[in-house]
VODOPA-616950 format. One record per residue: residue in one letter; x, y, z of N, C-alpha, C in turn. Coordinates in steps of 0.05 Angstrom, whole numbers, plus 5000, padded with zeros to 4 digits. Layout:
// residues N
PT  type   n.X   n.Y   n.Z  ca.X  ca.Y  ca.Z   c.X   c.Y   c.Z
PT     a     X     Y     Z     X     Y     Z     X     Y     Z
...
END
This chain:
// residues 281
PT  type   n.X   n.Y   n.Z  ca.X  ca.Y  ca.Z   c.X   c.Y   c.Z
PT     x  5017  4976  5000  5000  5000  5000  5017  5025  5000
PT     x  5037  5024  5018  5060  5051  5029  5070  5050  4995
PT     x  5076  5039  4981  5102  5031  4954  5078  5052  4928
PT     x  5047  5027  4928  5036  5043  4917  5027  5075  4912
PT     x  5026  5087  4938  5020  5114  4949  5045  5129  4933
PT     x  5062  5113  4943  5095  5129  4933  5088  5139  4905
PT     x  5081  5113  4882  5088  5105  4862  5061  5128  4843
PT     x  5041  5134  4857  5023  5143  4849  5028  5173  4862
PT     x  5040  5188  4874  5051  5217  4882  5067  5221  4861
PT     x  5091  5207  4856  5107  5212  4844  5100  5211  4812
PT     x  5080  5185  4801  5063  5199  4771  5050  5226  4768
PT     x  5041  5223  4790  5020  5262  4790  5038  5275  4794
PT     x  5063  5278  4809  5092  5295  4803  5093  5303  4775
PT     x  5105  5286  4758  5111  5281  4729  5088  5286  4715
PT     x  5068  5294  4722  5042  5294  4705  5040  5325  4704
PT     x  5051  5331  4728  5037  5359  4734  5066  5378  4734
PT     x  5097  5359  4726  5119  5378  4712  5115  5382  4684
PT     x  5097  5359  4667  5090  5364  4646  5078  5380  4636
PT     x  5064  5394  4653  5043  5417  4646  5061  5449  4643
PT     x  5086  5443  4659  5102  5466  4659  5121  5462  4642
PT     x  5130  5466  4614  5152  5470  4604  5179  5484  4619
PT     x  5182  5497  4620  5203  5517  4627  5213  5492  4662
PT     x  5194  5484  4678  5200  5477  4703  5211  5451  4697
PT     x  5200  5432  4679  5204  5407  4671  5234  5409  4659
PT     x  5239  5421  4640  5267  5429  4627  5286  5434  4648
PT     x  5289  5449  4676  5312  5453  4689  5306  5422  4706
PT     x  5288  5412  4715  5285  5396  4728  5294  5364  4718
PT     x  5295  5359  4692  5308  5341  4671  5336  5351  4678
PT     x  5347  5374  4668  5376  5373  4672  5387  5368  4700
PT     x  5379  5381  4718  5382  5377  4744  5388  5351  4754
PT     x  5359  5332  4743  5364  5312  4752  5379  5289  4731
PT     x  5391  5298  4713  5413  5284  4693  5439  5298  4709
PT     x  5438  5315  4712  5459  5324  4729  5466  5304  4764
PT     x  5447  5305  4768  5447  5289  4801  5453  5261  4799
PT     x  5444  5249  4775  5452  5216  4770  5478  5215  4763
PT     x  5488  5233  4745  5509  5220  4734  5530  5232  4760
PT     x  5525  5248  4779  5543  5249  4802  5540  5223  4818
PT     x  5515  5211  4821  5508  5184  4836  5515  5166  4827
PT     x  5519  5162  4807  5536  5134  4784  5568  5141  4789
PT     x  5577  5164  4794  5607  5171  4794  5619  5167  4822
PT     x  5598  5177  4841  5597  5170  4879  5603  5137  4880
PT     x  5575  5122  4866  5577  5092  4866  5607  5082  4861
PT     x  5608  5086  4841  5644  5067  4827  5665  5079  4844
PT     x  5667  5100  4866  5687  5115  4877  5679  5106  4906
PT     x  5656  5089  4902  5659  5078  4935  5637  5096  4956
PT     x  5637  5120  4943  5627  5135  4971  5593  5134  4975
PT     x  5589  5109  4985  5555  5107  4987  5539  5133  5001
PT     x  5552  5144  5026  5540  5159  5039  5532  5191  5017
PT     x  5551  5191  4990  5544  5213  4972  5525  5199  4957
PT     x  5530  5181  4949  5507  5160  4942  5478  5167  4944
PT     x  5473  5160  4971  5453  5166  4983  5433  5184  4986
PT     x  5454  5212  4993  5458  5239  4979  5438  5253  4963
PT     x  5452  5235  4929  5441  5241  4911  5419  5228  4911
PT     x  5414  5205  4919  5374  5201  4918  5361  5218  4935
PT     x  5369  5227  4953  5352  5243  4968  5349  5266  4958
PT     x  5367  5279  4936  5366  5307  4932  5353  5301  4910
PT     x  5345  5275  4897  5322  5263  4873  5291  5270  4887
PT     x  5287  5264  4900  5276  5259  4923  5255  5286  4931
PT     x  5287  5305  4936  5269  5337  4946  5261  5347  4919
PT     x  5277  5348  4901  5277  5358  4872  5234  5356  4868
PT     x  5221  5335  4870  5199  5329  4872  5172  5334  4894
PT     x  5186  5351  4914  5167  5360  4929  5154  5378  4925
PT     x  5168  5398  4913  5148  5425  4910  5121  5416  4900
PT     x  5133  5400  4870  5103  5387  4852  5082  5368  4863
PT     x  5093  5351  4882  5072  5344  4902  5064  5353  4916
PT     x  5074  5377  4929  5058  5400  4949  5029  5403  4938
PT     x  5038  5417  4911  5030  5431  4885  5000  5414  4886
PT     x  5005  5385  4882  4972  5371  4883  4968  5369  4911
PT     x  4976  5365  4927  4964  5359  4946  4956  5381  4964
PT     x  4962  5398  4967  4947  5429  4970  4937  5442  4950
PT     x  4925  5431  4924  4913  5451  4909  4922  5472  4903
PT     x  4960  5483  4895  4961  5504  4893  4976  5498  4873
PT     x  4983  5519  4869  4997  5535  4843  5021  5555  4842
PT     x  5045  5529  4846  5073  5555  4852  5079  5564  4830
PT     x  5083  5591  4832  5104  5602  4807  5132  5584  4793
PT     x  5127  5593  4773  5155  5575  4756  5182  5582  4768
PT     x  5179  5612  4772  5200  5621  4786  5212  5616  4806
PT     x  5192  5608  4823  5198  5597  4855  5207  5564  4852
PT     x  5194  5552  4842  5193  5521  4826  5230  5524  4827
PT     x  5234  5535  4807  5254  5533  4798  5281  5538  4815
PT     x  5270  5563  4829  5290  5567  4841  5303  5549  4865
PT     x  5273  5529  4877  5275  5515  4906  5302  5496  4890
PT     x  5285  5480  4863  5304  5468  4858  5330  5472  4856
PT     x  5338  5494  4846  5365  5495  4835  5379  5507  4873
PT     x  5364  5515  4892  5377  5507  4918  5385  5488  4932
PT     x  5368  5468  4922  5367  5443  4937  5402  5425  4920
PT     x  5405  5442  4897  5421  5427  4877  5450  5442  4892
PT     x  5442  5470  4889  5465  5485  4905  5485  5472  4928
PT     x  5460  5467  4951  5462  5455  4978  5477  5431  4974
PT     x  5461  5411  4964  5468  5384  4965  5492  5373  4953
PT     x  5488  5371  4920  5509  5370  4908  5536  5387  4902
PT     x  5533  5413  4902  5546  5429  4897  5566  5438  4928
PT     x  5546  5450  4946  5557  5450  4969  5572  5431  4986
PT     x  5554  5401  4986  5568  5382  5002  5579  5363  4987
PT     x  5570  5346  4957  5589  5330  4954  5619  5342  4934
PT     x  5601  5370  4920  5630  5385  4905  5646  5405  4931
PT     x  5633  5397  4953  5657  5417  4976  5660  5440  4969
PT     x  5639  5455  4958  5633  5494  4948  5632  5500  4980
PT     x  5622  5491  5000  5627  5506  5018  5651  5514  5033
PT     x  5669  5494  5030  5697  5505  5030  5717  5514  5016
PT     x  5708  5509  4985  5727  5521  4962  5720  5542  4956
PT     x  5691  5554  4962  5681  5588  4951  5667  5590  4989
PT     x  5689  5620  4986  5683  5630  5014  5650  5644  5022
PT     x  5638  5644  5009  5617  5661  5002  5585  5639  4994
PT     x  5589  5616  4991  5567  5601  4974  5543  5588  5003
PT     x  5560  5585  5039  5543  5584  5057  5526  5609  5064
PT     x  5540  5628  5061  5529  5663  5068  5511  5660  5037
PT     x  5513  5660  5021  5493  5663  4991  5461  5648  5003
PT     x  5468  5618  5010  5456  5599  5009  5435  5602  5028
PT     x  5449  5620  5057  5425  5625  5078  5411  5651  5074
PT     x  5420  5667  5053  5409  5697  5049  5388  5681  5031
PT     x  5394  5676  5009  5366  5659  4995  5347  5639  5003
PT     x  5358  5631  5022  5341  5612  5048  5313  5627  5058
PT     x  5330  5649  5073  5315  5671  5081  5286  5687  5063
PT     x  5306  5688  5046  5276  5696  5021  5252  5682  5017
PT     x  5258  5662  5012  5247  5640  5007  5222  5636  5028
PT     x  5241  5623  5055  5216  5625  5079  5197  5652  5071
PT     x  5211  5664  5078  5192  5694  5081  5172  5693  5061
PT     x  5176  5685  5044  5162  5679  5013  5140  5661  5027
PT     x  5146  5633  5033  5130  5612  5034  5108  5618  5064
PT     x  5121  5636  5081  5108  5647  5099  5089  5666  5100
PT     x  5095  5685  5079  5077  5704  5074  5054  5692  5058
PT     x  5062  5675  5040  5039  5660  5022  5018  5638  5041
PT     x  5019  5627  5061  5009  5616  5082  4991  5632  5094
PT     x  4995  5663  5101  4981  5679  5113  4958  5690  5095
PT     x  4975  5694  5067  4959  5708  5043  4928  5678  5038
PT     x  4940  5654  5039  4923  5643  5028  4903  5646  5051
PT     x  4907  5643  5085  4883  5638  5102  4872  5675  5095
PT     x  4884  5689  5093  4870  5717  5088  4850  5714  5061
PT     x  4853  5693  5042  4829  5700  5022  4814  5677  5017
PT     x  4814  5660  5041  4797  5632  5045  4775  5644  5067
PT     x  4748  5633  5057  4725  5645  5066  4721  5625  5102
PT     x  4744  5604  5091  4731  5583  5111  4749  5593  5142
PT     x  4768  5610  5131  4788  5625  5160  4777  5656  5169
PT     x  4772  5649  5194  4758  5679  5202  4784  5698  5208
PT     x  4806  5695  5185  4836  5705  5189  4833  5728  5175
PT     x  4841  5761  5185  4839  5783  5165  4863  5809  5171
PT     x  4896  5805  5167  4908  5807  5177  4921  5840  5153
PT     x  4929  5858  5167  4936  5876  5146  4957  5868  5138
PT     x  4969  5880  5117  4992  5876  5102  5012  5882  5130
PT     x  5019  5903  5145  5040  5902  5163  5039  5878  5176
PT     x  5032  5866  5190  5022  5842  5198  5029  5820  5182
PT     x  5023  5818  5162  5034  5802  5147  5053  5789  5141
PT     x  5071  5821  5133  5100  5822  5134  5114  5819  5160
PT     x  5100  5820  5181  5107  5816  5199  5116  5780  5204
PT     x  5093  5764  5198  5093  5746  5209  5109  5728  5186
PT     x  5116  5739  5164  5125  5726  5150  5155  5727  5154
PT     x  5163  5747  5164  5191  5756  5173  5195  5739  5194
PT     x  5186  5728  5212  5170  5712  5245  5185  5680  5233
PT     x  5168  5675  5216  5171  5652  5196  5192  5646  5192
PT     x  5202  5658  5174  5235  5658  5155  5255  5646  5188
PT     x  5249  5675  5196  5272  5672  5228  5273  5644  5235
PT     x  5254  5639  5247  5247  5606  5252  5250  5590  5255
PT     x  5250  5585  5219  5255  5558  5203  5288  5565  5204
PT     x  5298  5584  5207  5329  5592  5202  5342  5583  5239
PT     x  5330  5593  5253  5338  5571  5282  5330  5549  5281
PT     x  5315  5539  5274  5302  5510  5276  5336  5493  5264
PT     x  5347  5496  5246  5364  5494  5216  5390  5494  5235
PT     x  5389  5515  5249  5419  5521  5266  5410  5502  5291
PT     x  5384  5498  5298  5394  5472  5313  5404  5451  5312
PT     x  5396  5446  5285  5399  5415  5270  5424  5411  5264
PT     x  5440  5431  5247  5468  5442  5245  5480  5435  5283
PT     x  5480  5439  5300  5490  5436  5323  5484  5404  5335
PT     x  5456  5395  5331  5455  5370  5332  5470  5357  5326
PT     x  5473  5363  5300  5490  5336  5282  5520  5341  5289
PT     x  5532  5363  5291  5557  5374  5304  5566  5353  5335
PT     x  5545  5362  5346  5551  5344  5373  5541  5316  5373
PT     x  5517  5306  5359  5517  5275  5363  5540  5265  5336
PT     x  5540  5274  5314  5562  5259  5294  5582  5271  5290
PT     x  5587  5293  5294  5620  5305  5290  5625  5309  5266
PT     x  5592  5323  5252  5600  5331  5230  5606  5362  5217
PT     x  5609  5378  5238  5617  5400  5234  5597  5417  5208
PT     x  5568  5418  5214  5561  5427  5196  5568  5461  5202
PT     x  5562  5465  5229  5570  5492  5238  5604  5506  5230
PT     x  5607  5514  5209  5639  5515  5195  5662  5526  5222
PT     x  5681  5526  5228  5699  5537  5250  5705  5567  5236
PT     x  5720  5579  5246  5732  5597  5245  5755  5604  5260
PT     x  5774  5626  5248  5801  5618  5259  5801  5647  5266
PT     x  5799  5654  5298  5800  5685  5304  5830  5695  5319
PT     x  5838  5716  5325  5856  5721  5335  5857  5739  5365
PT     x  5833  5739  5375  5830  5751  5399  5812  5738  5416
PT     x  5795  5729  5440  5782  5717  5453  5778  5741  5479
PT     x  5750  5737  5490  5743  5749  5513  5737  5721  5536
PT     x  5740  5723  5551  5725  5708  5580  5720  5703  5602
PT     x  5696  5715  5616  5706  5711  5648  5719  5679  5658
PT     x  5718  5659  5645  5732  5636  5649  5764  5639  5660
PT     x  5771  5672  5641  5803  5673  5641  5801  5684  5677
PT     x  5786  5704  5678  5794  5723  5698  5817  5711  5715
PT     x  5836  5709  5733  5854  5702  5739  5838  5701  5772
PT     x  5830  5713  5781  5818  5723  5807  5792  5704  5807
PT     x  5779  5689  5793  5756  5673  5791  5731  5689  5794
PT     x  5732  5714  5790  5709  5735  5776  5692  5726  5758
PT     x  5680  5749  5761  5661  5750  5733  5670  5772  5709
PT     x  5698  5780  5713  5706  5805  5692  5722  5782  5671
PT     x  5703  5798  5645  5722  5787  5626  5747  5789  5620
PT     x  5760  5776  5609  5796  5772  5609  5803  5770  5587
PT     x  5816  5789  5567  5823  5787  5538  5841  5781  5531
PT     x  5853  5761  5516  5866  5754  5506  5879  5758  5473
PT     x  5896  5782  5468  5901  5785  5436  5922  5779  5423
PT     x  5923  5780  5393  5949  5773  5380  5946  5740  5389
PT     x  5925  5719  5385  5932  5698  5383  5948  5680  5355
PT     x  5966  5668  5356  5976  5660  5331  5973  5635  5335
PT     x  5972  5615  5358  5967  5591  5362  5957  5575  5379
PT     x  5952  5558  5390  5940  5533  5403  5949  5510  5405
PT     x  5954  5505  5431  5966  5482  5426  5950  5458  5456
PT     x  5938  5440  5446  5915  5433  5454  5929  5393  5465
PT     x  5919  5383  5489  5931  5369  5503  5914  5335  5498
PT     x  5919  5319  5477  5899  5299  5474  5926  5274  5483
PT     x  5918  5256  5498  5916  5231  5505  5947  5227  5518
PT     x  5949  5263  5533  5976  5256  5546  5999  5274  5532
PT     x  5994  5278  5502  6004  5292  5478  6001  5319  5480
PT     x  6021  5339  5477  6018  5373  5466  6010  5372  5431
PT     x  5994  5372  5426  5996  5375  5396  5986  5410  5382
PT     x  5996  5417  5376  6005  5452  5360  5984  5445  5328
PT     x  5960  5467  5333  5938  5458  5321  5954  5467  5295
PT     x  5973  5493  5294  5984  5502  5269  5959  5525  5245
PT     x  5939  5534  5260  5914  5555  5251  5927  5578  5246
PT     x  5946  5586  5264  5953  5606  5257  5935  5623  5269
PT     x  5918  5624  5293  5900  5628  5312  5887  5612  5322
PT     x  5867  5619  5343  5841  5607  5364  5826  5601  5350
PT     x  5814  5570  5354  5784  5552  5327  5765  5562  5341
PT     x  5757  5581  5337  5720  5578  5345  5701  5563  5325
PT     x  5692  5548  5359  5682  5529  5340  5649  5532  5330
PT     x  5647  5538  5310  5616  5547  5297  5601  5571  5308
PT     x  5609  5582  5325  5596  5603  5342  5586  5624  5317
PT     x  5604  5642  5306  5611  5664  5289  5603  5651  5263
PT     x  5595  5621  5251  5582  5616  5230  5555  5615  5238
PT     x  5536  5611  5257  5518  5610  5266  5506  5638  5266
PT     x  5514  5654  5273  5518  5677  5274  5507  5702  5251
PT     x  5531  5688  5233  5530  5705  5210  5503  5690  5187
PT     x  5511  5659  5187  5483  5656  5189  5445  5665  5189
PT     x  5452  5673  5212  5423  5681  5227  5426  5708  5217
PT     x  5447  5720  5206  5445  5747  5205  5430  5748  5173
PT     x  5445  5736  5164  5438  5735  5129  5411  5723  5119
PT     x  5403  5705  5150  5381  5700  5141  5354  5716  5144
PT     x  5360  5736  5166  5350  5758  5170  5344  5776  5152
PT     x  5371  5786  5136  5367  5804  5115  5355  5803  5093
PT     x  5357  5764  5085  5330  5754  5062  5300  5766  5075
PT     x  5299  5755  5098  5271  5756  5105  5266  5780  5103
PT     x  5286  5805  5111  5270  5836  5109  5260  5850  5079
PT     x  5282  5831  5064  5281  5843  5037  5249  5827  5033
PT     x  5247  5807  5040  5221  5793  5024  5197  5806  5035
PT     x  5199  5810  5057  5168  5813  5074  5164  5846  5069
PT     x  5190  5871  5057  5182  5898  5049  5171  5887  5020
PT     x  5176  5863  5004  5177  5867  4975  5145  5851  4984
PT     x  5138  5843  4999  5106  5832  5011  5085  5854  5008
PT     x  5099  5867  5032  5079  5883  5041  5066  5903  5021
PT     x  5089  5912  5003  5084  5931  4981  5061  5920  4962
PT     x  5067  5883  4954  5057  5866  4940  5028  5874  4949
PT     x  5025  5866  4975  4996  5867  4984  4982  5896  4989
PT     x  5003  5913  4989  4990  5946  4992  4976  5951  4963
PT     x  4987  5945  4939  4980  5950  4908  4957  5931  4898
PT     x  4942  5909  4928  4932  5883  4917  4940  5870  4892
PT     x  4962  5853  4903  4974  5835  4878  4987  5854  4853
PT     x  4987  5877  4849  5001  5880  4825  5024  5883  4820
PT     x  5039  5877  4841  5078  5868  4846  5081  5849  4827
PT     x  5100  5851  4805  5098  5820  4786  5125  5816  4792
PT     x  5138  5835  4812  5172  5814  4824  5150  5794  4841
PT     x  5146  5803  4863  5128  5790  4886  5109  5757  4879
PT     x  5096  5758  4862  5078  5741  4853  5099  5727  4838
PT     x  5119  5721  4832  5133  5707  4818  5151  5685  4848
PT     x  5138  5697  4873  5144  5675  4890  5127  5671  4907
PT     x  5106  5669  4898  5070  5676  4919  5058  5654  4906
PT     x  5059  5630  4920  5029  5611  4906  5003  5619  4909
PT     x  4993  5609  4882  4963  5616  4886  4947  5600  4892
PT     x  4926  5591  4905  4907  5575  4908  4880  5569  4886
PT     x  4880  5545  4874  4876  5543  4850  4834  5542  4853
PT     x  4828  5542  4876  4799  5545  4876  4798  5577  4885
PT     x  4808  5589  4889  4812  5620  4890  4824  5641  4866
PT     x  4837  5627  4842  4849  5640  4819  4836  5665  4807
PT     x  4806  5656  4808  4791  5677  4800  4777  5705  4810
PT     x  4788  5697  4834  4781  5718  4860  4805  5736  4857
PT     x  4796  5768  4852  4807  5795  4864  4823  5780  4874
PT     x  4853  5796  4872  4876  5792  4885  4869  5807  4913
PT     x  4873  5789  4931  4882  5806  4964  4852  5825  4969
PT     x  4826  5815  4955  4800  5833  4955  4796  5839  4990
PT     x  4816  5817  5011  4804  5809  5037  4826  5813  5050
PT     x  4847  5835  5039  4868  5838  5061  4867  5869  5074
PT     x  4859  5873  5098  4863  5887  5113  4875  5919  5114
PT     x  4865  5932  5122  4881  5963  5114  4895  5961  5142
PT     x  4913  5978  5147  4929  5998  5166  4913  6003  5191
END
């Protein structure tokens, strides 16, 4: 029964990329792209990239089953873009190691994260605002508000999981950083509470199994603190940019055509006034 369910989501997937040219086309390459990295993982041994790549087969197909199974209607734009994140993230970031060969592609990856939520957040609010069956009637500030609420969130929720996996597997999703100064009341010499600074660090040299071993950084590892961080910051800045490019959306009722190009529509509502039921000031 569970195999068949699968087998019949995943035809109405393909049924309903067929209907989109433009989404079906990046989504073909994408996923000619993802196999022939999973055939190249296979012969090189590395099952766990392996694996990887079915799963990023896997997400590649969710939006379109959202798509039926909520009755909506994402933009091509958005379609496109989840995918080509999920391609970013997965393959590009973790099995081509972009997150440590381009200094800039984790900070890219959570600024467009950020959008995104904010996007998928604000469109959650927009749809109970023009469903007759939600006694929901929220102004555009509000909106933007909660869509900004949203983004944040899902962006801690993400940095927990990042720390989870850090401390139960040791997989360092939280990246280090190599700083050259430290504060701490730990140092205070007096066993205070005044912080104790320490600058001009050039090295470390750290005490395992009896051993002095000289980490050789060339400074102090902080460990994920300052990626977490910057992180949360960037993902902040998506969300502000999305939820002003919202609010404006919903001040003009719908006639933003940046905006609606990441706004699902609800397909028993298409014909209804844009935003006829959203709220003034």
């Amino acid at each position: 029964m569970a195999k068949r369910t699968i087998r019949r989501g995943l035809m109405s997937a393909h049924r309903t990329l067929r209907a989109k040219p433009t989404v079906a086309a990046v989504y073909l390459v994408l996923r000619a792209l993802v196999i022939a990295v999973m055939i190249a993982q296979f012969f090189n041994g590395n099952f766990e990239n392996v694996f990887l790549c079915g799963l990023t087969l896997v997400l590649f197909l969710l939006p379109t089953i959202f798509e039926r199974r909520l009755r909506i209607d994402l933009p091509d734009t958005l379609e496109i873009i989840i995918m080509l994140f999920i391609f970013a993230a997965e393959i590009l970031g973790e099995i081509s190691a972009y997150y440590t060969t381009f200094q800039g592609w984790d900070t890219m990856l959570h600024t467009l994260n950020g959008f995104l939520c904010a996007a998928i957040g604000f469109s959650l609010v927009d749809m109970f605002n023009r469903n007759d069956r939600f006694s929901l009637s929220l102004s555009p500030i509000f909106m933007a508000i909660v869509a900004f609420c949203f983004s944040m969130t899902i962006g801690v929720l993400w940095e927990f999981f990042e720390c989870g996996m850090d401390q139960l597997l040791l997989l360092d999703m939280q990246k280090d950083a190599v700083i050259h100064e430290i504060s701490s009341v730990m140092l205070d010499p007096a066993g205070g509470n005044t912080p104790t600074a320490i600058r001009g660090i050039t090295d470390v040299i750290v005490v395992a199994g009896g051993q002095e071993i000289s980490l050789g950084l060339g400074g102090y590892l902080d460990v994920g603190l300052l990626d977490t961080m910057k992180d949360l910051f960037v993902n902040f800045v998506g969300a502000v940019v999305f939820s002003i490019v919202g609010y404006f959306y919903v001040k003009s009722r719908g006639r933003g055509k940046f905006a609606s190009r990441f706004i699902p529509q609800v397909l028993g509502n298409r014909s209804a006034p844009e935003h006829e039921t959203a709220g003034k000031e």
